[in-house]
OpenMM code with the backbone's topology and positions (N, CA, C; nanometers):
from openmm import Vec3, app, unit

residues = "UNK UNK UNK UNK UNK UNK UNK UNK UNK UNK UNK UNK UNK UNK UNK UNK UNK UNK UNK UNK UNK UNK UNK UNK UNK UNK UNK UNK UNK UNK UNK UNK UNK UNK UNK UNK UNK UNK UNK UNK UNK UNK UNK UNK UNK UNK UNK UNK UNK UNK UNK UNK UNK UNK UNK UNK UNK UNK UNK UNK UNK UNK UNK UNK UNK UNK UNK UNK UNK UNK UNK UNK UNK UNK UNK UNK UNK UNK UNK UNK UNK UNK UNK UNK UNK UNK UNK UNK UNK UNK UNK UNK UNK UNK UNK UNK UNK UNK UNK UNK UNK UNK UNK UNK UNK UNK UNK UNK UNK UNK UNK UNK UNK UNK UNK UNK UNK UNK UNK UNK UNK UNK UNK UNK UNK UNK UNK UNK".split()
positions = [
    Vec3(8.5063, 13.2714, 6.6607),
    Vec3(8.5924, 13.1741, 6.7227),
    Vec3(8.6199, 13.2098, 6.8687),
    Vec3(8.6667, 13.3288, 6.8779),
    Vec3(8.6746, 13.3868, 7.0629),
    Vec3(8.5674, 13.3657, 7.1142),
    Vec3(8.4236, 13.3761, 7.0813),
    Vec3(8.3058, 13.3747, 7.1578),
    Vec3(8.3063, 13.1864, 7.1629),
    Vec3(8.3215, 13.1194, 7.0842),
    Vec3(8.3404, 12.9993, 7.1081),
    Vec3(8.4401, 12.9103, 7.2163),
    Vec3(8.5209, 12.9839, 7.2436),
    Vec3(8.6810, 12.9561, 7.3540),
    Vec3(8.5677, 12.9999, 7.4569),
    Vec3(8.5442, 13.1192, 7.4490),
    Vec3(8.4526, 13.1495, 7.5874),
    Vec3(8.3851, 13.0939, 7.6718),
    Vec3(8.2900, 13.0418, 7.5385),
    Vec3(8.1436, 12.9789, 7.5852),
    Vec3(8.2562, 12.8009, 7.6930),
    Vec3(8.3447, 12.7637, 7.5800),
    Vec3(8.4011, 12.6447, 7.5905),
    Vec3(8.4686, 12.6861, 7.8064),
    Vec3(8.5666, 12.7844, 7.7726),
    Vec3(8.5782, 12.7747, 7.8977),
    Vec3(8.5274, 12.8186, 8.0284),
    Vec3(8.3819, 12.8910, 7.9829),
    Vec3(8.3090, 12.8631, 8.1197),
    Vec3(8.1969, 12.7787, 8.1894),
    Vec3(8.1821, 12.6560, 8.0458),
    Vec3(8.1031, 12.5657, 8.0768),
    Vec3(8.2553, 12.4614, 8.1839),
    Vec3(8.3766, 12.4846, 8.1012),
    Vec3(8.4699, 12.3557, 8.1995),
    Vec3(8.5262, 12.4330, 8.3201),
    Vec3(8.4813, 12.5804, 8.3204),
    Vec3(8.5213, 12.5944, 8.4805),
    Vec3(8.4616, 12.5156, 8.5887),
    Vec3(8.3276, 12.4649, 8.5962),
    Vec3(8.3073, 12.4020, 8.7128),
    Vec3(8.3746, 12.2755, 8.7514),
    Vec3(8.4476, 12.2368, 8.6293),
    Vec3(8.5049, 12.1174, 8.6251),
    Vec3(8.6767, 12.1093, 8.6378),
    Vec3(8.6768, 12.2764, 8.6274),
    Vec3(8.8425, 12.2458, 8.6885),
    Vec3(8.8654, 12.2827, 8.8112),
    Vec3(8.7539, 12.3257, 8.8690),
    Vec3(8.7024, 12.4333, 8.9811),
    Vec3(8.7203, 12.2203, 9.0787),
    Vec3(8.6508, 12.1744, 9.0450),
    Vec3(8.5779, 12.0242, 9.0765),
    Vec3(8.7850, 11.9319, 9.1237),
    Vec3(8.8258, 11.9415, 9.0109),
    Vec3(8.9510, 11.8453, 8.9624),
    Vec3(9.0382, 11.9385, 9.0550),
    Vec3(9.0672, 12.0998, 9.0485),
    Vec3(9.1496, 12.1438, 9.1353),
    Vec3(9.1520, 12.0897, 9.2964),
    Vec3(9.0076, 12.1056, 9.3702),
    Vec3(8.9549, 12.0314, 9.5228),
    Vec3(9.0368, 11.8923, 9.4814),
    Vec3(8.9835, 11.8397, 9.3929),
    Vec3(9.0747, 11.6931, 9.4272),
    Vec3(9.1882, 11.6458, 9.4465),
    Vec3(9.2680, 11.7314, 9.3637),
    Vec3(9.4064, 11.7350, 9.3970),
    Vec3(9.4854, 11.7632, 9.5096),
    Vec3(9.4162, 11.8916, 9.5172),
    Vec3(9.4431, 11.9106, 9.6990),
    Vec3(9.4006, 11.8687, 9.7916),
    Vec3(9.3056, 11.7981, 9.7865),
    Vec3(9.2783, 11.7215, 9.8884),
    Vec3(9.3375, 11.5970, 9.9236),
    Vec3(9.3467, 11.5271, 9.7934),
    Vec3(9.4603, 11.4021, 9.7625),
    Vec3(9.6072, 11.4898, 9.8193),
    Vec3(9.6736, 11.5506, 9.7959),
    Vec3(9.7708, 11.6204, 9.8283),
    Vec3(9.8082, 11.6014, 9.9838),
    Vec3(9.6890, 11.6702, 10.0185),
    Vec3(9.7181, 11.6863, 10.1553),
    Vec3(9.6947, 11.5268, 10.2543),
    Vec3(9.6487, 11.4514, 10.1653),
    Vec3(9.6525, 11.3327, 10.2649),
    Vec3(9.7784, 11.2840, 10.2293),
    Vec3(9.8402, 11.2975, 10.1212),
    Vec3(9.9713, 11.2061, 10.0504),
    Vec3(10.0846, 11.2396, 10.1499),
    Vec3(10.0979, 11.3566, 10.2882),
    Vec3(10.1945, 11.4121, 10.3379),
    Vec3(10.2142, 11.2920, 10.4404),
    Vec3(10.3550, 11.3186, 10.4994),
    Vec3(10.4436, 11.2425, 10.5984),
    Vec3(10.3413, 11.2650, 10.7108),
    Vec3(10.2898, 11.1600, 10.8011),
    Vec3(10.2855, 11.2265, 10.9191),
    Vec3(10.3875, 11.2580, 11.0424),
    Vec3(10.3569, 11.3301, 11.1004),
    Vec3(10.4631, 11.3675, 11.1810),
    Vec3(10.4338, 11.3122, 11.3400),
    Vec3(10.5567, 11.3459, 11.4404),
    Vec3(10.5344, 11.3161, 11.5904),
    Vec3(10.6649, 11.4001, 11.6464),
    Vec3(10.6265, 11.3390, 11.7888),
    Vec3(10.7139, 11.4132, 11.8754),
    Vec3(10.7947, 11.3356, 11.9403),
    Vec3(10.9448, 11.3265, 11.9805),
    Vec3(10.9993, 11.2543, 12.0686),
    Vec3(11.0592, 11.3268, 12.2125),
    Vec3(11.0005, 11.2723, 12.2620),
    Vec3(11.0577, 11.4101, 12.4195),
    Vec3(11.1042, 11.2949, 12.5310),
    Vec3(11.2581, 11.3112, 12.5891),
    Vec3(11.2870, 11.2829, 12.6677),
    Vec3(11.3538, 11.3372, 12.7735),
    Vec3(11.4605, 11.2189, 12.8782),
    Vec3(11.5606, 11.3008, 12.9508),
    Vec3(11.6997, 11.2188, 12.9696),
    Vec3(11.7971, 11.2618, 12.9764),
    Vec3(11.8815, 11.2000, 12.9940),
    Vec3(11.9880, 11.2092, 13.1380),
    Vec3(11.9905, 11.0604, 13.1907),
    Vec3(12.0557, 11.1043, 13.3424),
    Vec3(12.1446, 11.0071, 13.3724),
    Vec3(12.2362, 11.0204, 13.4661),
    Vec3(12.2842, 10.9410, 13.5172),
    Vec3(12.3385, 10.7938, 13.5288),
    Vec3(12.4358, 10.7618, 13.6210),
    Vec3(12.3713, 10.6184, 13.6489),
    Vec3(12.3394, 10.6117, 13.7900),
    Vec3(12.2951, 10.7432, 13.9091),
    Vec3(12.2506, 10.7777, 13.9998),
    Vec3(12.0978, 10.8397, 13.9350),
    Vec3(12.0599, 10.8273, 13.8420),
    Vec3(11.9102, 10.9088, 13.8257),
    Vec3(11.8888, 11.0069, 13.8236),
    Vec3(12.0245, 11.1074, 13.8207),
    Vec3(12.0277, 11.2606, 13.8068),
    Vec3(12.0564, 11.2975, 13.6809),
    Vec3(11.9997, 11.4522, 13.6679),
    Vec3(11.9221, 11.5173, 13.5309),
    Vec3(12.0924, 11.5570, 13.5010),
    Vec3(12.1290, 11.5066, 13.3523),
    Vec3(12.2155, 11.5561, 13.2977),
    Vec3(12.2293, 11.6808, 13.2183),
    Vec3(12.2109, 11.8092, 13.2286),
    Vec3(12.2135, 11.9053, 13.1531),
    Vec3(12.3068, 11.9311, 13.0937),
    Vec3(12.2695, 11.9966, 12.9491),
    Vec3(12.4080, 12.0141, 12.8465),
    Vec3(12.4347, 11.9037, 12.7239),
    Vec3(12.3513, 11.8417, 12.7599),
    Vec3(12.4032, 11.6771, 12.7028),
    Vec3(12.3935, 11.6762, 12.5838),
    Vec3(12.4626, 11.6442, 12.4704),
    Vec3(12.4003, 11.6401, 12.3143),
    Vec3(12.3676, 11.4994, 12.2884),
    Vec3(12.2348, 11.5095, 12.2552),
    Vec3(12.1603, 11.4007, 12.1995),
    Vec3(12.1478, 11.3992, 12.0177),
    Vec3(12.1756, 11.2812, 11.9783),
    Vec3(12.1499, 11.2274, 11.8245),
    Vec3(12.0619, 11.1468, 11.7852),
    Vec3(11.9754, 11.2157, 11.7260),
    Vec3(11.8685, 11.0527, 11.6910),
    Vec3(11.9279, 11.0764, 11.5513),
    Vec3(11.8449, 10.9362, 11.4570),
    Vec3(11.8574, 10.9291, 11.2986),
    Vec3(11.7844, 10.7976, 11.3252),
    Vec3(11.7841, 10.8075, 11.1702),
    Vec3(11.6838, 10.7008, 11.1371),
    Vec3(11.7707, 10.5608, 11.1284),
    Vec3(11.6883, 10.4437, 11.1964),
    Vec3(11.7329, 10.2960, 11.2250),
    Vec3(11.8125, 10.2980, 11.1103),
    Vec3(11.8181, 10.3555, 10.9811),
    Vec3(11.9305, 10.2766, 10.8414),
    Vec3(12.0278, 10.3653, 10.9331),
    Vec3(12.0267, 10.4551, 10.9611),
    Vec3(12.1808, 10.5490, 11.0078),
    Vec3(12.1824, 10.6599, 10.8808),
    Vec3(12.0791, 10.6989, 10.8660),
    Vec3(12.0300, 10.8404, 10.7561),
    Vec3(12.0240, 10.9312, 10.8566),
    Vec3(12.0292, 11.0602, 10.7876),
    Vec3(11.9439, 11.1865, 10.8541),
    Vec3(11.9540, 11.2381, 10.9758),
    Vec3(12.0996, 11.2101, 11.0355),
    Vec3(12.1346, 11.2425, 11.1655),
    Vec3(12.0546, 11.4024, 11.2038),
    Vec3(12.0309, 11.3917, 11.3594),
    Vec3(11.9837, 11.5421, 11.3935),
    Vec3(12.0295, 11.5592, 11.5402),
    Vec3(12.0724, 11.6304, 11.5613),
    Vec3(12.1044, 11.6767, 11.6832),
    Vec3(12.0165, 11.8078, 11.8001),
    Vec3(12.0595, 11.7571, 11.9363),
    Vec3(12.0031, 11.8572, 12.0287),
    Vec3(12.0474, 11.8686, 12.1690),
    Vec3(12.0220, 11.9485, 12.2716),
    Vec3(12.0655, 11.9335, 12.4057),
    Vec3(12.0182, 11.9537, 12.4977),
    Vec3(12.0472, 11.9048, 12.5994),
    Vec3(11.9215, 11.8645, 12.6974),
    Vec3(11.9449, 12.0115, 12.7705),
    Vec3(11.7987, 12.0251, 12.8431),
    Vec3(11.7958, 12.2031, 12.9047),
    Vec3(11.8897, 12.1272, 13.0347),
    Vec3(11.8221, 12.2733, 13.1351),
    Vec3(11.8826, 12.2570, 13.2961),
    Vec3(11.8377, 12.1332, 13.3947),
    Vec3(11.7165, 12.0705, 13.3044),
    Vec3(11.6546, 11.9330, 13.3819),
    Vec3(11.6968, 11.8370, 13.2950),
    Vec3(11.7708, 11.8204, 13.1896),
    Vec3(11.8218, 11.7169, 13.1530),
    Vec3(11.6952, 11.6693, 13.0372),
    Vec3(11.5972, 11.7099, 13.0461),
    Vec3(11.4965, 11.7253, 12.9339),
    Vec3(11.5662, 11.7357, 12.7737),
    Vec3(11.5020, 11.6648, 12.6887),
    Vec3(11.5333, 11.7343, 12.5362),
    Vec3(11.4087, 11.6500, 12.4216),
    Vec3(11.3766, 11.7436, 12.3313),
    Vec3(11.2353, 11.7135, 12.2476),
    Vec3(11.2984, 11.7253, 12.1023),
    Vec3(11.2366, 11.6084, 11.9954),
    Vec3(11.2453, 11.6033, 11.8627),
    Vec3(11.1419, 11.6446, 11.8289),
    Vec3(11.0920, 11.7463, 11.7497),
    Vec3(10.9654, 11.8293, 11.7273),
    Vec3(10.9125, 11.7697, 11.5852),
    Vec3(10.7761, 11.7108, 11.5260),
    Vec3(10.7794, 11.7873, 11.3777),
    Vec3(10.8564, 11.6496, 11.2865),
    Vec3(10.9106, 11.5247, 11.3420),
    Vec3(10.9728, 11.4339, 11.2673),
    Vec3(10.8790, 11.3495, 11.2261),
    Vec3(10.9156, 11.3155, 11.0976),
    Vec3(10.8271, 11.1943, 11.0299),
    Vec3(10.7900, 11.0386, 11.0835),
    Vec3(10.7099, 11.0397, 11.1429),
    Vec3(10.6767, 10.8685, 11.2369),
    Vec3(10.7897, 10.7326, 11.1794),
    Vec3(10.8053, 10.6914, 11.2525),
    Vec3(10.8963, 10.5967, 11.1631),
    Vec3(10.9686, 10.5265, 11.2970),
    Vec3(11.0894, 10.4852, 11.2635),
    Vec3(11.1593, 10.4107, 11.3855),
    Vec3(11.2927, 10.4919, 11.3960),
    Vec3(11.3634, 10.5451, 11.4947),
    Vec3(11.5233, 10.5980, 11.5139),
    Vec3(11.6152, 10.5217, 11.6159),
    Vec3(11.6953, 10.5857, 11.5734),
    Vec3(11.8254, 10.5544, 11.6786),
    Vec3(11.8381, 10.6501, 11.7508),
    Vec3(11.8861, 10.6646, 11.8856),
    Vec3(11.9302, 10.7799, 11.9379),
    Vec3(12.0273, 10.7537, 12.0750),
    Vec3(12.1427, 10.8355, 12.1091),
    Vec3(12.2425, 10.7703, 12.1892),
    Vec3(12.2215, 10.9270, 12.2459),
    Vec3(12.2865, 10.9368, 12.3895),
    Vec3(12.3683, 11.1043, 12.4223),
    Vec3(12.5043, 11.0873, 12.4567),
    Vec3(12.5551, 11.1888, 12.4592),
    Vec3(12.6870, 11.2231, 12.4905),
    Vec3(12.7410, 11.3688, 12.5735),
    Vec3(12.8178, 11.3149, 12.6734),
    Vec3(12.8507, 11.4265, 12.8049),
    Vec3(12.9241, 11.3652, 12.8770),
    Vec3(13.0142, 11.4875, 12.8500),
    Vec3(13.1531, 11.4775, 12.9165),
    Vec3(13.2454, 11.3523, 12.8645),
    Vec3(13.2061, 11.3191, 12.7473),
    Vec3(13.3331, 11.2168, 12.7272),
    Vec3(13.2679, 11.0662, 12.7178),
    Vec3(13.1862, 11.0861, 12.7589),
    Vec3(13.1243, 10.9245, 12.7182),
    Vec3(12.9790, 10.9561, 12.6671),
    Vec3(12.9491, 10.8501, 12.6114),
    Vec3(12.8478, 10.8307, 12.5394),
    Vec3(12.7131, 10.6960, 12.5769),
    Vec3(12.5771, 10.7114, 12.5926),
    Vec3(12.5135, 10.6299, 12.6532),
    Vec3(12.5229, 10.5127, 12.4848),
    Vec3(12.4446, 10.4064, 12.5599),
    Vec3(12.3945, 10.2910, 12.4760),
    Vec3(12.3084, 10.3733, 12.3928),
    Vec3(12.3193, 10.3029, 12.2338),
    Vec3(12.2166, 10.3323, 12.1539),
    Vec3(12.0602, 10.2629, 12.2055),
    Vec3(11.9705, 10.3769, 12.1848),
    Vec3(11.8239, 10.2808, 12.1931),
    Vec3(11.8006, 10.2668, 12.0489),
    Vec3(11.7782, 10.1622, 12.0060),
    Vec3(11.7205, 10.1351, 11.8844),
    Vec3(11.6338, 10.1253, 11.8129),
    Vec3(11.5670, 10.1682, 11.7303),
    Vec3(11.3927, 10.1494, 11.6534),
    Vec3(11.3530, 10.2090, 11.7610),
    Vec3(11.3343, 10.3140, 11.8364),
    Vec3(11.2228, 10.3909, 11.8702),
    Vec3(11.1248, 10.4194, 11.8535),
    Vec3(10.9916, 10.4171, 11.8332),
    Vec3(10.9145, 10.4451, 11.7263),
    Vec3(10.8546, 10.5657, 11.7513),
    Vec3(10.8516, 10.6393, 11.6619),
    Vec3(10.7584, 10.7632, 11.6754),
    Vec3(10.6483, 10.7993, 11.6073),
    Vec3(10.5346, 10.8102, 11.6640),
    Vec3(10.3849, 10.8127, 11.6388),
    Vec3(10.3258, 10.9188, 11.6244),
    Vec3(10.1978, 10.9434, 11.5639),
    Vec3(10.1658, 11.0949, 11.5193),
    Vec3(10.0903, 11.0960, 11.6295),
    Vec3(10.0150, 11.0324, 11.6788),
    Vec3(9.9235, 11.0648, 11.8224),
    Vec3(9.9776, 11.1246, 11.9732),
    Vec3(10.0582, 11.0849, 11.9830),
    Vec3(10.1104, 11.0967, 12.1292),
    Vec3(10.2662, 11.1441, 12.1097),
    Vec3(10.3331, 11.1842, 12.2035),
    Vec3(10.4680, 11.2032, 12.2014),
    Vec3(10.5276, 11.0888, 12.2551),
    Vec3(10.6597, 11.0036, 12.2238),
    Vec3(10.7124, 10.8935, 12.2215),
    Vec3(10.8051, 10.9566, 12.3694),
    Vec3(10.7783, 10.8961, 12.4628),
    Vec3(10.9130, 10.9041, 12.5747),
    Vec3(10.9840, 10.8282, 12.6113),
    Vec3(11.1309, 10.8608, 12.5986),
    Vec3(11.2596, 10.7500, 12.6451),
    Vec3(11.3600, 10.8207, 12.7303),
    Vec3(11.4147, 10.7926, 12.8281),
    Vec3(11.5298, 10.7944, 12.8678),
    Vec3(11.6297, 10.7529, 12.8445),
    Vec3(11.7572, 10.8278, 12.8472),
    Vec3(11.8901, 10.7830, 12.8057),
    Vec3(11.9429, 10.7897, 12.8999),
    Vec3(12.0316, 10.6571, 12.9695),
    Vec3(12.1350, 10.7181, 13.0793),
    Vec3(12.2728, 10.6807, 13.0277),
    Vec3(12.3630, 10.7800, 13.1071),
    Vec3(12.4788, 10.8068, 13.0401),
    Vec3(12.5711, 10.7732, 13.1465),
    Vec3(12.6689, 10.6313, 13.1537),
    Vec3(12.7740, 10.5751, 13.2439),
    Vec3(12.9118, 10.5465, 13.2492),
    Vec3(12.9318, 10.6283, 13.3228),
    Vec3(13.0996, 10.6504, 13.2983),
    Vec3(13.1745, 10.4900, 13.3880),
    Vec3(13.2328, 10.4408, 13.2775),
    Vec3(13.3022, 10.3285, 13.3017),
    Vec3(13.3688, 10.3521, 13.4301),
    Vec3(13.3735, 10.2102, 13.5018),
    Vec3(13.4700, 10.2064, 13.6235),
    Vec3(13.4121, 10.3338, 13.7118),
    Vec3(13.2747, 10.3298, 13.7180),
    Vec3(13.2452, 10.4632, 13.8512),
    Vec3(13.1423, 10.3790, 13.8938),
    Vec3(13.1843, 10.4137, 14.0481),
    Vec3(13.0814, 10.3348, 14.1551),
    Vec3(12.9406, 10.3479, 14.1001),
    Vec3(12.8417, 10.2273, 14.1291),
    Vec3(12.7365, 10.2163, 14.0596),
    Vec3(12.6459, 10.3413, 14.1777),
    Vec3(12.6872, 10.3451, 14.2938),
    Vec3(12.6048, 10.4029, 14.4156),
    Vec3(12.7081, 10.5013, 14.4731),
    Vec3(12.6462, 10.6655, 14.5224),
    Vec3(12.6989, 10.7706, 14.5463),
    Vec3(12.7803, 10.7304, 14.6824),
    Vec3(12.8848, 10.7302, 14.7018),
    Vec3(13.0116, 10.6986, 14.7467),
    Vec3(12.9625, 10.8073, 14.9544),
    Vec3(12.9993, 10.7282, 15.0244),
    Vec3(12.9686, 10.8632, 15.1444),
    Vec3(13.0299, 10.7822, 15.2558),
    Vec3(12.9063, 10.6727, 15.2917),
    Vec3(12.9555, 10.6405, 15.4225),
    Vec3(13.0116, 10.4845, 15.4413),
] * unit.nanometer
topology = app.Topology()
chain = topology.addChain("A")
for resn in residues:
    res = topology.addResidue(resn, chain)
    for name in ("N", "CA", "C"):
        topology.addAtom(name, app.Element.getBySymbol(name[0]), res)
């Protein structure tokens, strides 16, 4: 009977050897794809806001994530599942307009700007 199990399971190794590849291969296509969102956030003079905390989430208002912009006002969503978001910033007390449905793509990195406007401030740098 053991020499029979034997014989049995090394004629169906090539065949689980065969069914294992498929699975993983199916597997690995079944995954999220991913992308990048990289922007900057400035002003309502066009200057780089550093410090800034930025929120994207997804258009339902799921899965909030947060980040902050470097010393150029720069900030990147790394590694997120393609799809559509929301994302607003916030500094110093106010908060920009939401952009809405963003979309983020596995090919390319998605770029947006956020600008951030403090009510009742001159639209143009004040001098002469």
């Amino acid at each position: 009977m053991a020499l029979l199990n034997r014989r049995v399971m090394k004629s169906l190794r090539p065949i689980l050897i065969v069914v294992a590849i498929l699975v993983f291969s199916f597997g690995s296509h079944a995954r999220t794809s991913v992308g990048t969102l990289e922007g900057m956030v400035i002003d309502a003079h066009g200057g780089a806001i550093s410090g800034a905390t930025v929120t994207m989430q997804t258009s339902d208002g799921q899965h909030p994530h947060a980040t902050h912009t470097d010393a150029d006002g720069r900030f990147a969503f790394a590694h997120f599942a393609t799809g559509q978001y929301d994302l607003r910033a916030y500094s110093r007390g106010v908060y920009s307009e939401w952009a809405k449905r963003v979309s983020i793509h596995s090919q390319k990195p998605t770029q947006i700007t956020l600008r951030i406007v403090v009510p009742n401030a001159p639209t143009h740098p004040s001098g002469h």
